[in-house]
C-alpha positions in Angstrom: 18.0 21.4 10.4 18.9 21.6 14.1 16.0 21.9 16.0 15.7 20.7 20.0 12.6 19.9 22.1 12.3 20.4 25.5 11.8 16.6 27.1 11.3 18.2 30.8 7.8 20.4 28.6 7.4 17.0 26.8 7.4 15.3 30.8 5.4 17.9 32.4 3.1 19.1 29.3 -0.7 19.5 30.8 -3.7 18.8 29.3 -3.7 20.3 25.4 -5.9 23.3 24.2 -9.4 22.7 23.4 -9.0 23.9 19.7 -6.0 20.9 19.1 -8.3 18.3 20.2 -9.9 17.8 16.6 -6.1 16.6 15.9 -6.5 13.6 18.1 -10.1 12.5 17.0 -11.1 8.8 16.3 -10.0 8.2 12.6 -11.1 6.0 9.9 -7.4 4.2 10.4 -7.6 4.2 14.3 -11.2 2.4 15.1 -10.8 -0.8 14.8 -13.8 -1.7 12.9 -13.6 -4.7 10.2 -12.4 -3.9 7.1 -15.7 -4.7 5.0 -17.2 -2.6 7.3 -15.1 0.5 6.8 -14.6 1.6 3.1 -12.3 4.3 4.5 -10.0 2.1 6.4 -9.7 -0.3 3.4 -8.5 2.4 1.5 -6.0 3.8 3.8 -4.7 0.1 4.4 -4.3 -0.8 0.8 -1.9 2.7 0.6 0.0 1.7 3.5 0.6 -1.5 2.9 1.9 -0.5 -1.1 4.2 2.3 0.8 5.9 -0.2 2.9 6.2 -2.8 0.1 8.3 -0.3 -1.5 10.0 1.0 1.9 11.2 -2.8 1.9 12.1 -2.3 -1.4 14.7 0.6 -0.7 12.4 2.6 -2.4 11.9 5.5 0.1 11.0 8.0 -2.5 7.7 6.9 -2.1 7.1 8.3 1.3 8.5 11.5 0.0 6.1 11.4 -2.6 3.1 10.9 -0.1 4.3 14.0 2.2 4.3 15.8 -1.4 0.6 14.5 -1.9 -0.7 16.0 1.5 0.7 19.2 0.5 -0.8 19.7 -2.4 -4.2 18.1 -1.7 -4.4 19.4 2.1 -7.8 19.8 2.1 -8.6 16.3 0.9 -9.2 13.7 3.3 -6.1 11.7 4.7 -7.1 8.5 3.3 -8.2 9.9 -0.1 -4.6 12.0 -0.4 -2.7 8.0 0.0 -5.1 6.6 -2.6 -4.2 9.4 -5.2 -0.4 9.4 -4.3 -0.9 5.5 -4.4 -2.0 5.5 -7.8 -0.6 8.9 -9.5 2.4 10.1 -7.5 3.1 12.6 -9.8 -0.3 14.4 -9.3 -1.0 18.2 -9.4 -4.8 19.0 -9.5 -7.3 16.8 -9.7 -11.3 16.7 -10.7 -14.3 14.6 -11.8 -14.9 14.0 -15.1 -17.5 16.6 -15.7 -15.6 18.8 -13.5 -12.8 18.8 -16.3 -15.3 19.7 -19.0 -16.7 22.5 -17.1 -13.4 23.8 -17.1 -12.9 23.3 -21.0 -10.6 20.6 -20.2 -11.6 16.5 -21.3 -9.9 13.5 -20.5 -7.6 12.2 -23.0 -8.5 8.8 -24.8 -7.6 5.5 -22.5 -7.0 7.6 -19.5 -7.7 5.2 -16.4 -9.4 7.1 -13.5 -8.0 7.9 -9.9 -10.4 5.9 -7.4 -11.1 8.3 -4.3 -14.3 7.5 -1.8 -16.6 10.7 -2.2 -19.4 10.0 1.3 -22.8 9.6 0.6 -25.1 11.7 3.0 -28.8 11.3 3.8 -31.5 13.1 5.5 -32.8 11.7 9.2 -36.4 13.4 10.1 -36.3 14.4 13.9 -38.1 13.0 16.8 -39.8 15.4 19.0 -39.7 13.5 22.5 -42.7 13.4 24.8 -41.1 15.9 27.2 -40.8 18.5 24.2 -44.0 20.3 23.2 -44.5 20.5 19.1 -43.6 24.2 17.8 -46.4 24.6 14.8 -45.1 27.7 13.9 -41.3 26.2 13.3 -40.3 23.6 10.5 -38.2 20.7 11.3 -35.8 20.4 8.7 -34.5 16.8 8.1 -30.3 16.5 10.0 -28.4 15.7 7.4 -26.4 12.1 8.2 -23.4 10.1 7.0 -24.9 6.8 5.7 -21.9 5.6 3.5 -19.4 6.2 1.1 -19.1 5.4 -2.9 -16.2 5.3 -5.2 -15.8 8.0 -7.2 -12.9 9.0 -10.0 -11.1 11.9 -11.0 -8.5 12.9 -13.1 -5.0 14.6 -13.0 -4.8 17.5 -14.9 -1.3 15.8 -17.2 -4.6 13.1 -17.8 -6.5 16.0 -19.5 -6.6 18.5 -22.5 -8.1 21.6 -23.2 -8.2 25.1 -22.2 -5.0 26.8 -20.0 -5.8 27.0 -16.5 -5.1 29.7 -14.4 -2.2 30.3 -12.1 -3.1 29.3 -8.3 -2.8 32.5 -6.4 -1.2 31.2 -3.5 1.5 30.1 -5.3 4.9 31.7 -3.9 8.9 31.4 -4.7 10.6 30.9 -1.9 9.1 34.2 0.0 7.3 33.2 3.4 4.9 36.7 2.4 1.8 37.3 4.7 2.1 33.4 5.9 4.6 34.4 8.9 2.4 36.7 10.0 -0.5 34.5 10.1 1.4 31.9 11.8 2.5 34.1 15.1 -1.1 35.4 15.0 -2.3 31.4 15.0 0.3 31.1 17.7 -1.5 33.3 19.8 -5.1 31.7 19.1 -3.4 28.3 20.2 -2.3 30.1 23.7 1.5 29.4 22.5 4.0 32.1 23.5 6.8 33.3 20.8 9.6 34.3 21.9 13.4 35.0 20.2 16.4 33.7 22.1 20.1 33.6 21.1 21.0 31.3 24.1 19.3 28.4 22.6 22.0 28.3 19.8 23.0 25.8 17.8 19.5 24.9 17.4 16.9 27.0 15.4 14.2 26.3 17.9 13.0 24.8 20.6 9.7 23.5 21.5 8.7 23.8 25.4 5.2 23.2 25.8 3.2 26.0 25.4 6.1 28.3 24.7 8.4 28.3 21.4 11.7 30.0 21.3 13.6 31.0 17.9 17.2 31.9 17.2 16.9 35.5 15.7 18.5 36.5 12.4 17.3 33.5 10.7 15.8 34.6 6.8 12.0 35.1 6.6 11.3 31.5 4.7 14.0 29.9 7.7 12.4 31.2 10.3 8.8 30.5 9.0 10.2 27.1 8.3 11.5 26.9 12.1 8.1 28.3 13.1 5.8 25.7 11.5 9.1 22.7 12.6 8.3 23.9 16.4 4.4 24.3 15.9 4.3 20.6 14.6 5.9 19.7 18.0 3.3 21.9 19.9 0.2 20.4 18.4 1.7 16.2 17.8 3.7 15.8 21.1 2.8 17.5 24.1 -0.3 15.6 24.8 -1.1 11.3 24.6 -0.4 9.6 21.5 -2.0 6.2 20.8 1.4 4.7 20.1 4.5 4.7 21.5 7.2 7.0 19.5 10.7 7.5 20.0 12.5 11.3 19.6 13.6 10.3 16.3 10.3 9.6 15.1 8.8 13.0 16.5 11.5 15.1 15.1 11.2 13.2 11.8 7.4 14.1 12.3 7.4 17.6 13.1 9.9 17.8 9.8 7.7 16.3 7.4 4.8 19.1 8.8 7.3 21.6 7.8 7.9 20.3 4.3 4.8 19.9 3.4 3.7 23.3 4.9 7.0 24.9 3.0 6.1 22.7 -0.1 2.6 23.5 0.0 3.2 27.5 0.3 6.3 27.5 -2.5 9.0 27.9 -0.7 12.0 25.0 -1.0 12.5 22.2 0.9 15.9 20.6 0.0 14.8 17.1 2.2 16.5 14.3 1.2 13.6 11.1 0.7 15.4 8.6 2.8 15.2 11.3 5.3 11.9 10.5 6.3 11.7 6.5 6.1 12.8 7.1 10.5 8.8 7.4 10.4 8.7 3.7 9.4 11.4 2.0 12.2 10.2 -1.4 10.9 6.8 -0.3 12.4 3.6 -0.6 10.2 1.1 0.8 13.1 3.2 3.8 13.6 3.9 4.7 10.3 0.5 4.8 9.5 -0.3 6.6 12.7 2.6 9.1 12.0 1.5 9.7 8.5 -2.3 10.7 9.6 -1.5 13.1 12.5 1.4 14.5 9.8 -1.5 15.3 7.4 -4.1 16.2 9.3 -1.9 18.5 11.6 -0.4 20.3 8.4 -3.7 20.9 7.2 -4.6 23.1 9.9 -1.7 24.8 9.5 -1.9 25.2 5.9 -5.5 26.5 6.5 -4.4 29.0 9.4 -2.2 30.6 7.2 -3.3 30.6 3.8 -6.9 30.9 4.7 -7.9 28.2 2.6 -9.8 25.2 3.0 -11.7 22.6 0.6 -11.4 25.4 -2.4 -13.7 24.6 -5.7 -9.6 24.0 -7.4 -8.2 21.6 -4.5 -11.7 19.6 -3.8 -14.0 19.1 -6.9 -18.0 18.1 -5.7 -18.6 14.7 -5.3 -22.0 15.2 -7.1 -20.1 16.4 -10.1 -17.8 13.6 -10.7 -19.1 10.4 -12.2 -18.0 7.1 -12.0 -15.7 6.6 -15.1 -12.6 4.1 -14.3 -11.7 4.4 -18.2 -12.5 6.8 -20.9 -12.8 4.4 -24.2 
């Protein structure tokens, strides 16, 4: 798709909206913390290090498969959405063993389990400082607090037999529906004008910096497409990035938002897989980097306009699912 960015918005881009700074905070991936110590980074590290074993191998289908993965389990967390496309590309819906039965569904016989990290979360009683005077009249409840993670396993639905499962709701073909809608009225919340322009012709859109122009007469589905392709821009490059990228790699990036938003919603993304391996550029640290801020900024997207986030179908309860590697 032609698209065009602005490098004089990219030069001059101020400080970013308060509400696009949860796209830039530390990740599991970023802080470099030892790997023993990090369960989170260890997995994202063993999925990275597989994809580029098979980008060396020519095999850039993999990538595509991993962009496919974030948009179909968008409100999982990055490194958990690498470890299923790691180990089941061809994944649709997954759940917890128990999860599965409660949904008349059971694991087939010899089905090996999908390895995720579900976090563990404990209570921490506060501390009334000396400064503060007791309230007898109010209970201090206990903040809850992050004190690790454990593995956990679930289960692809192809892994499973059963009862028929419902249709998902949200699924679409190839109509962009109430999503355009939503996405010029995220727009606005983002303070990020819209505005239609023929005089930016060939391309489809261009990103400024806090202002997006769009060739008119584009179909709904294009120019939804275009939208989400110039939004990616918006929220990945107009502010510091941790590594170095080059304009290939951030058009490439705000691409792979846009398919897995289009792919996510139903519409058709005709991307061909090598496409995508410019992410890679021989670089390990920015591939991995790219991949995150792809996911994570697609999410919010995918959340702004669908109005979904970690649903009971897309995010089973840790609680529910046991740890079963193997049904005998």
């Amino acid at each position: 798709m032609p698209y065009a960015s602005s490098s004089t918005a990219t030069a001059t881009a101020t400080a970013p909206h308060s509400k696009n700074a949860a796209l830039r905070s530390q990740s599991p991936y970023q802080q470099r913390t030892t790997q023993r110590d990090n369960p989170t980074q260890q997995l994202i590290k063993q999925a990275v290090d597989f994809l580029l074993q098979q980008l060396e191998a020519g095999k850039s289908e993999t990538l595509t498969a991993y962009l496919a993965a974030m948009a179909r389990f968008h409100a999982y967390s990055f490194g958990n959405i690498l470890s299923i496309a790691r180990q089941r590309p061809t994944a649709t819906r997954v759940a917890g063993f128990n999860a599965w039965k409660e949904l008349g569904r059971f694991v087939k016989r010899g089905e090996k389990g999908i390895q995720i990290l579900a976090p563990m979360v404990g209570h921490r009683r506060r501390k009334d400082t000396t400064e503060q005077e007791p309230d007898m009249n109010r209970e201090t409840k206990p903040a809850p607090v992050l004190i690790g993670f454990r593995a956990v396993y679930v289960f692809d639905v192809a892994q499973t037999e059963g009862e028929d499962l419902p249709e998902f709701e949200h699924n679409i073909t190839g109509d962009a529906g109430k999503h355009r809608d939503r996405l010029i009225d995220f727009l606005a919340q983002q303070n990020i004008a819209l505005e239609y322009s023929e005089n930016i012709a060939p391309a489809l859109g261009v990103s400024y910096g806090g202002k997006i122009a769009i060739l008119p007469g584009q179909s709904p589905a294009e120019e939804l497409v275009t939208l989400v392709h110039e939004l990616g821009h918006e929220l990945l490059h107009k502010s510091d990035r941790r590594t170095m990228t080059t304009a290939t790699v951030r058009e490439t990036e705000a691409e792979a938002v846009a398919f897995i938003v289009g792919q996510a919603i139903g519409l058709e993304m005709g991307r061909a897989s090598s496409d995508y391996i410019q992410m890679y550029a021989g670089n390990a640290a920015l591939l991995a980097e790219s991949l995150e801020v792809v996911q994570r900024t697609s999410a919010v997207i995918l959340d702004a306009i669908t109005g979904e986030s970690a649903t009971a179908q897309n995010a089973p309860s840790p609680e529910e699912q046991e740890p079963v590697a193997e049904v005998a």
